[in-house]
Backbone bond lengths (Angstrom), bond angles and torsions (degrees), N, CA, C in turn:
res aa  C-N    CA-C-N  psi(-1)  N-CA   C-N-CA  omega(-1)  CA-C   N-CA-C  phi
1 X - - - 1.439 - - 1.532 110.56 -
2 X 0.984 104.67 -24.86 2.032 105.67 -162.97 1.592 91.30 -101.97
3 X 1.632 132.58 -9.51 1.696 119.17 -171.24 2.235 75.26 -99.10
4 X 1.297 120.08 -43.92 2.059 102.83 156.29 1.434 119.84 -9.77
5 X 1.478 79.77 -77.27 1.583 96.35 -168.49 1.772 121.11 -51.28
6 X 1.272 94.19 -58.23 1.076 99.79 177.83 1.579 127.67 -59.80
7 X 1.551 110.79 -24.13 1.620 110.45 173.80 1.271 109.45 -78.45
8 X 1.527 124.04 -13.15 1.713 129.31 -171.88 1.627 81.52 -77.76
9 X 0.867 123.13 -83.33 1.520 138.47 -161.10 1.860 111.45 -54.26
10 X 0.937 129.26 -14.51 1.444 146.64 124.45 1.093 125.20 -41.34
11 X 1.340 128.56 -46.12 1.274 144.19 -148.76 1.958 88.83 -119.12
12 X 1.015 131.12 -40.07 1.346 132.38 157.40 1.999 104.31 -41.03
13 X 1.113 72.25 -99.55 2.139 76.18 164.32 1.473 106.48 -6.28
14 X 1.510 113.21 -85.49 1.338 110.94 -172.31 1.301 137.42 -35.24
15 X 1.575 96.71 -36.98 1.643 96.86 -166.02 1.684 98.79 -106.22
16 X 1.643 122.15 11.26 1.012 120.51 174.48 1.776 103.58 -112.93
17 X 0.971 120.95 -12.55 1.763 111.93 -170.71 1.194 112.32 -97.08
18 X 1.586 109.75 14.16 1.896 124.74 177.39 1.012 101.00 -78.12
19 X 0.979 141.23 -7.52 2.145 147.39 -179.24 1.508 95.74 -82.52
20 X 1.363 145.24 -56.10 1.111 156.01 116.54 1.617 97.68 169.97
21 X 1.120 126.07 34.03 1.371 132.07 168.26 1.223 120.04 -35.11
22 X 1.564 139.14 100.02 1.393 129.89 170.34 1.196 125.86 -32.05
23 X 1.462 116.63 -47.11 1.548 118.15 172.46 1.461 125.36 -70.03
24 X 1.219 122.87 -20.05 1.483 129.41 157.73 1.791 120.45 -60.13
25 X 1.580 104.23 -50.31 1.113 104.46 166.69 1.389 145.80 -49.03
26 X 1.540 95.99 -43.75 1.594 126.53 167.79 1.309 101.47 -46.10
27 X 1.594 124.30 -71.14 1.284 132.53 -136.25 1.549 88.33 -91.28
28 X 1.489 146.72 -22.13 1.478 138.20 -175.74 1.488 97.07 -107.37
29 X 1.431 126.76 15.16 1.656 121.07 147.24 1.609 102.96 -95.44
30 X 1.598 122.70 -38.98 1.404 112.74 -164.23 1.407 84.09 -90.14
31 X 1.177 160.51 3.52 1.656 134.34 -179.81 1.807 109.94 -88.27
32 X 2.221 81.56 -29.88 1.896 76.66 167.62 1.355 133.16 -83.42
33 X 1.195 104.72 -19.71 1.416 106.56 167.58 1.507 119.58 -67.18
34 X 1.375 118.52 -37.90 1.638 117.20 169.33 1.213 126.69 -48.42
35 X 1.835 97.89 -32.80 1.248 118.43 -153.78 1.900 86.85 -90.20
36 X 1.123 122.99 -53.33 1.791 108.33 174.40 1.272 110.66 -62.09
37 X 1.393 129.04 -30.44 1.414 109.64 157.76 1.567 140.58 -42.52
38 X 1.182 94.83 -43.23 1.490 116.09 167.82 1.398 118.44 -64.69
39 X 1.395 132.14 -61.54 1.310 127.73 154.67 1.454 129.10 -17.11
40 X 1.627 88.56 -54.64 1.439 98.45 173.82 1.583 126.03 -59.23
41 X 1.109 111.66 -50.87 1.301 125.22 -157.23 2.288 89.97 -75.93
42 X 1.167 105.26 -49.42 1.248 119.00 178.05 1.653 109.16 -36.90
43 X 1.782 103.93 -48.18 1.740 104.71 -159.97 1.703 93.08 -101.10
44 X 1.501 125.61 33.89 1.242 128.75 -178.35 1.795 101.64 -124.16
45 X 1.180 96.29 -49.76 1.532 100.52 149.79 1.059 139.08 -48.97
46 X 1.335 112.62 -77.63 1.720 89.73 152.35 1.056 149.31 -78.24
47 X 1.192 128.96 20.09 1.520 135.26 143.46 1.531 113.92 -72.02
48 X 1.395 100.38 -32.55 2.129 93.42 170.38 1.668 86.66 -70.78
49 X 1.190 136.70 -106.13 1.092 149.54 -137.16 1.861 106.28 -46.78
50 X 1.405 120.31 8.32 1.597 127.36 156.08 1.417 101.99 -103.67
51 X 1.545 127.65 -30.27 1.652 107.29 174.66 1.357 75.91 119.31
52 X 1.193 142.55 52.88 1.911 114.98 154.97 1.066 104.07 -124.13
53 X 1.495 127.30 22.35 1.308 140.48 142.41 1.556 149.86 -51.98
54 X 2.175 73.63 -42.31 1.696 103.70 -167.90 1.813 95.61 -92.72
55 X 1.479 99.23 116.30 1.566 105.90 -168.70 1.839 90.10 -134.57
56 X 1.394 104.90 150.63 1.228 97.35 162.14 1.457 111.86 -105.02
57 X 1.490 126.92 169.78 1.218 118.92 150.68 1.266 142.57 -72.30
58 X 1.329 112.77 -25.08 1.124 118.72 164.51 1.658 105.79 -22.37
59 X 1.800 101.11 -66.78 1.813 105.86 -155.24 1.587 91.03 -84.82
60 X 1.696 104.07 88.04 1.499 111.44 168.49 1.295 130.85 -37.66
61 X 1.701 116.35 -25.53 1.471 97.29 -166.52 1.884 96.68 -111.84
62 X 1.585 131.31 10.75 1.059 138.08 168.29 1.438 87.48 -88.20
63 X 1.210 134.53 -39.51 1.725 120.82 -159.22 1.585 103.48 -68.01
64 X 1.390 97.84 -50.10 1.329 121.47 -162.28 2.280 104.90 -57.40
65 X 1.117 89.73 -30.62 1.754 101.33 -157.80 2.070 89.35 -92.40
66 X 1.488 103.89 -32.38 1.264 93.38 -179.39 1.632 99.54 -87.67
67 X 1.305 136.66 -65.97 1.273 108.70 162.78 1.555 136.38 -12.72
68 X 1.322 119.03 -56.67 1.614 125.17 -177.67 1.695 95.31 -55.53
69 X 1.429 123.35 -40.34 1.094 101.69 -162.05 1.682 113.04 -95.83
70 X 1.425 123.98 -24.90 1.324 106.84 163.99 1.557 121.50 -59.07
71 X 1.579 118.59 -19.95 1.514 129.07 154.84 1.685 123.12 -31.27
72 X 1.565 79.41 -59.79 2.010 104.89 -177.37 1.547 89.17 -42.21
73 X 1.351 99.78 -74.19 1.636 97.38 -160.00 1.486 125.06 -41.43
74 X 1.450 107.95 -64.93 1.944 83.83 161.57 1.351 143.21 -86.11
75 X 1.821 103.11 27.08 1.247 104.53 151.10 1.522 125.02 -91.97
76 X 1.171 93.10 -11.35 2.083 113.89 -177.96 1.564 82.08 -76.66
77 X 1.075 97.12 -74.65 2.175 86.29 -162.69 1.633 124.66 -43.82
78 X 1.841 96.60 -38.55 1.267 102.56 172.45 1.569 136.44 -54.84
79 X 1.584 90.78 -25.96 1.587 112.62 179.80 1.607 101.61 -88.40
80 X 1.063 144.20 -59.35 1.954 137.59 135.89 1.032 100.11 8.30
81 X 1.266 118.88 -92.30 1.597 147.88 -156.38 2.183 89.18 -52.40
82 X 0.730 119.99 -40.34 1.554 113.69 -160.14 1.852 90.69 -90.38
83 X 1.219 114.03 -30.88 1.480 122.71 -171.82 1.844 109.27 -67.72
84 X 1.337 88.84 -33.92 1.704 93.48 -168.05 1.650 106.41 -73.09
85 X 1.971 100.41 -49.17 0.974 130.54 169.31 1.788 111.24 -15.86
86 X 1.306 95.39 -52.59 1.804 103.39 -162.17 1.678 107.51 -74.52
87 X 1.572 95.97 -28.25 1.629 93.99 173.12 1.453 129.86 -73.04
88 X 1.266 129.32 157.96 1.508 133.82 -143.57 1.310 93.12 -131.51
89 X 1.442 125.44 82.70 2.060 115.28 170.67 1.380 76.41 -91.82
90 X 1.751 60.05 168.20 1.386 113.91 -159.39 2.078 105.34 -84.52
91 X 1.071 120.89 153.74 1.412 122.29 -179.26 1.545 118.33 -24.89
92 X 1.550 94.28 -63.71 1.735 111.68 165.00 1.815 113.28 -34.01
93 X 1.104 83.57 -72.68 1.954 93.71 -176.81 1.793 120.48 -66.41
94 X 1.470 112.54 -1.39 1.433 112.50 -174.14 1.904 97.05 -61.92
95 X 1.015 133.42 -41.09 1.825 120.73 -158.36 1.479 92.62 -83.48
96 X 1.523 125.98 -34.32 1.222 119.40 151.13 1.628 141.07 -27.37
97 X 1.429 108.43 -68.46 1.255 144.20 152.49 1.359 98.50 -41.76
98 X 1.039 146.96 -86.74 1.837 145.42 -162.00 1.241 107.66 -49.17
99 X 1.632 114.63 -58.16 1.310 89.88 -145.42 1.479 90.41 -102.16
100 X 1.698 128.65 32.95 1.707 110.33 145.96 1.244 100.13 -82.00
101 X 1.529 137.84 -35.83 0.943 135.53 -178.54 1.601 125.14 -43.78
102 X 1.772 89.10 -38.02 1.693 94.38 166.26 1.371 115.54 -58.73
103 X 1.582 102.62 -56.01 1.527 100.89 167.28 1.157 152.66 -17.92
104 X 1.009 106.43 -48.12 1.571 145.63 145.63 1.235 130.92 -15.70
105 X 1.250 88.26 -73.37 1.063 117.66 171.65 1.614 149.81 -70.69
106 X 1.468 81.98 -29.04 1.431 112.76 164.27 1.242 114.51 -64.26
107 X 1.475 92.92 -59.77 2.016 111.68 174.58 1.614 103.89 -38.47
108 X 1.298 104.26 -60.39 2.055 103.57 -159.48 1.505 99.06 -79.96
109 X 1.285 132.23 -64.29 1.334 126.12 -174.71 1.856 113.69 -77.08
110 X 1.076 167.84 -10.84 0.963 164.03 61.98 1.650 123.92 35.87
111 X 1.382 96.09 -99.22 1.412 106.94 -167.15 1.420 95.20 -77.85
112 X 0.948 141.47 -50.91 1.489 141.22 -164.12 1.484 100.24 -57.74
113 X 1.141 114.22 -81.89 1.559 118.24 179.57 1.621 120.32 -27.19
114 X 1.302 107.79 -50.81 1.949 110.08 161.76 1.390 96.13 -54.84
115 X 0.970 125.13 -49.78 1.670 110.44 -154.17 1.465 111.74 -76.45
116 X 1.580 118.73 -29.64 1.520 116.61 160.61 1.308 127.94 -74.77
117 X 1.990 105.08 -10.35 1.511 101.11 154.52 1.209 122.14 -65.84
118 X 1.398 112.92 -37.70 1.434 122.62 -163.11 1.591 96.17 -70.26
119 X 0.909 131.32 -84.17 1.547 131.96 178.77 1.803 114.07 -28.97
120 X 1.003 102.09 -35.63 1.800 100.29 173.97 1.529 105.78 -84.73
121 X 0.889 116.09 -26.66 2.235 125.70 -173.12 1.653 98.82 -62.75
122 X 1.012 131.05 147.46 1.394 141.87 -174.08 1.418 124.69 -129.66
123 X 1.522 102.36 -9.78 1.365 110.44 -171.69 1.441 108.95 -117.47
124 X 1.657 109.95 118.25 1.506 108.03 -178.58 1.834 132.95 -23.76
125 X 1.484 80.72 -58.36 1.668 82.67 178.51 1.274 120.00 -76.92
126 X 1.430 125.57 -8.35 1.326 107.99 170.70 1.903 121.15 -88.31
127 X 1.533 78.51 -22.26 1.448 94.73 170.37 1.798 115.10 -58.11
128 X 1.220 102.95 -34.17 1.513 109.05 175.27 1.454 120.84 -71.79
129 X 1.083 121.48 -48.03 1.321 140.67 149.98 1.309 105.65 -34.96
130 X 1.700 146.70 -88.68 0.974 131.99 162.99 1.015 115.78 -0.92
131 X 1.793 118.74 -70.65 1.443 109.43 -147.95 1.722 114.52 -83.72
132 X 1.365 107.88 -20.86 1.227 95.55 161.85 1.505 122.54 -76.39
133 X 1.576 129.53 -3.88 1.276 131.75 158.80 1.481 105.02 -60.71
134 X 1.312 106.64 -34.66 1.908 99.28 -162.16 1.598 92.04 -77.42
135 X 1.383 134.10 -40.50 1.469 126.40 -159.58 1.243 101.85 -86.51
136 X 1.679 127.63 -7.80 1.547 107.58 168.96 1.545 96.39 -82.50
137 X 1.253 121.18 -16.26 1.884 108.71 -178.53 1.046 107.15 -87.68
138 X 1.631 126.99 -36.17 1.554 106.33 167.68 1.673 107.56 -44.16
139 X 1.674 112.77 -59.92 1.418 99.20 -154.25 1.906 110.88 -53.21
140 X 1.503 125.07 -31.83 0.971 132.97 165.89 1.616 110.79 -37.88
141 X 1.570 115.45 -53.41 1.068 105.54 -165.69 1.308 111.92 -74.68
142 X 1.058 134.31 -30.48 1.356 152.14 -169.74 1.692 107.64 -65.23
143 X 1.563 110.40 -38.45 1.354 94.87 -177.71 1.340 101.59 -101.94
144 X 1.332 129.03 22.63 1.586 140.45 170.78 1.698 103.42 -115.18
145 X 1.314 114.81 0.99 1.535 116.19 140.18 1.593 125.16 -85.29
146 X 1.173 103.87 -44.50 1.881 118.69 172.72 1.378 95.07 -52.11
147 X 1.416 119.95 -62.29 1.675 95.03 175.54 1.251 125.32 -60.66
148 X 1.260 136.34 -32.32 1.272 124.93 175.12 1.269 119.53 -64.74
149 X 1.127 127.39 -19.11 1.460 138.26 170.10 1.815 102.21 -71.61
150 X 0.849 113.97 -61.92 1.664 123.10 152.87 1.343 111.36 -15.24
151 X 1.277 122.49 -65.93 1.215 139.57 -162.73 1.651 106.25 -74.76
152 X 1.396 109.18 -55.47 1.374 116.96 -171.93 1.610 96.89 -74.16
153 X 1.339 129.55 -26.30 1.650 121.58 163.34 1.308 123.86 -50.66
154 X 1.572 104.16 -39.41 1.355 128.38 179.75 1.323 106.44 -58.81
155 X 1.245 119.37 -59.84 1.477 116.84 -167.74 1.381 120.39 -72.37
156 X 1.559 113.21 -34.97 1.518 126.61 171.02 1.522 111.52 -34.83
157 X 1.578 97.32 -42.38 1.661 87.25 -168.62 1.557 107.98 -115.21
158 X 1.415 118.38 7.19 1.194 117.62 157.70 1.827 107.90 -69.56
159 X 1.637 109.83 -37.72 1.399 97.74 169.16 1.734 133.59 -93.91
160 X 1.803 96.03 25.81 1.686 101.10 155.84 1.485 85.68 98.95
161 X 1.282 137.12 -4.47 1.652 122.07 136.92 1.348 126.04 -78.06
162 X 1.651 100.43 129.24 1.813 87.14 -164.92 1.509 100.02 -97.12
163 X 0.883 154.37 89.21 1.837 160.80 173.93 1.610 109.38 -82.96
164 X 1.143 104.60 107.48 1.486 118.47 179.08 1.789 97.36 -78.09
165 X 1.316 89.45 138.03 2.095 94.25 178.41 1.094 102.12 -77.06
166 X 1.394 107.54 137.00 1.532 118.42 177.13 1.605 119.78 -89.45
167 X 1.085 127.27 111.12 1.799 131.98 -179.97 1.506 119.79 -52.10
């Protein structure tokens, strides 16, 4: 429901930032970047929650390739996170602007960091433990996306789009 939402409100952007409005532009470059964040974080999840996580060390070059890639991920966000960073909204769009940034943030330092515990951890039960650490931070992150959707609703119609939030 919320990857819906988010393509309506994307798709708002689009067919509104053809006027060439700075603030349209802003907000349908930062919604895509949230929005590959999200992907990301989404197809990392479920790849833990099928087991392509659970690697031993022993088989060095599966450890090694699944390590590199729970890495990727908060280096992908981190590189997002530095991308959004450089952009300058406008007054309207600052609570917008922050709290993907939280997002962000959450994603690379947060969830990422459990998840390169989890992939380095060797021992079942701690591995379990982990992973229910990682799914209370997904759920964290998830409703620290709903606000950003919040936020980016907020601003839509602070800049004369009126977008009712969708439930």
């Amino acid at each position: 429901m919320r990857i819906i939402i988010l393509t309506l409100i994307i798709s708002i952007f689009a067919l509104t930032s053809c006027g060439g409005n700075l603030e349209f532009g802003y907000n349908e470059k930062i919604a895509g970047l949230f929005h590959g964040c999200k992907e990301k974080l989404d197809e990392s999840y479920n790849k833990l929650l099928e087991g392509n996580y659970d690697v031993d060390k022993a088989d060095e070059l599966s450890y090694e390739m699944k390590l590199k890639e729970a890495q990727a991920l908060s280096s992908y966000v981190k590189g997002i996170r530095s991308e959004v960073n450089e952009l300058k909204p406008s007054e309207a769009a600052k609570n917008f602007h922050l709290t993907t940034i939280a997002y962000m943030t959450r994603i690379a330092d947060g969830y990422g960091t459990l998840l390169i515990k989890y992939v380095d951890e060797q021992k079942k039960g701690a591995r379990q433990a982990l992973l229910r650490d990682i799914t209370d931070e997904k759920d964290k992150i998830a409703a620290l996306a709903d606000t950003c959707l919040q936020k980016q609703v907020e601003f839509l119609n602070r800049a004369g789009i009126k977008v009712n939030a969708v439930q």
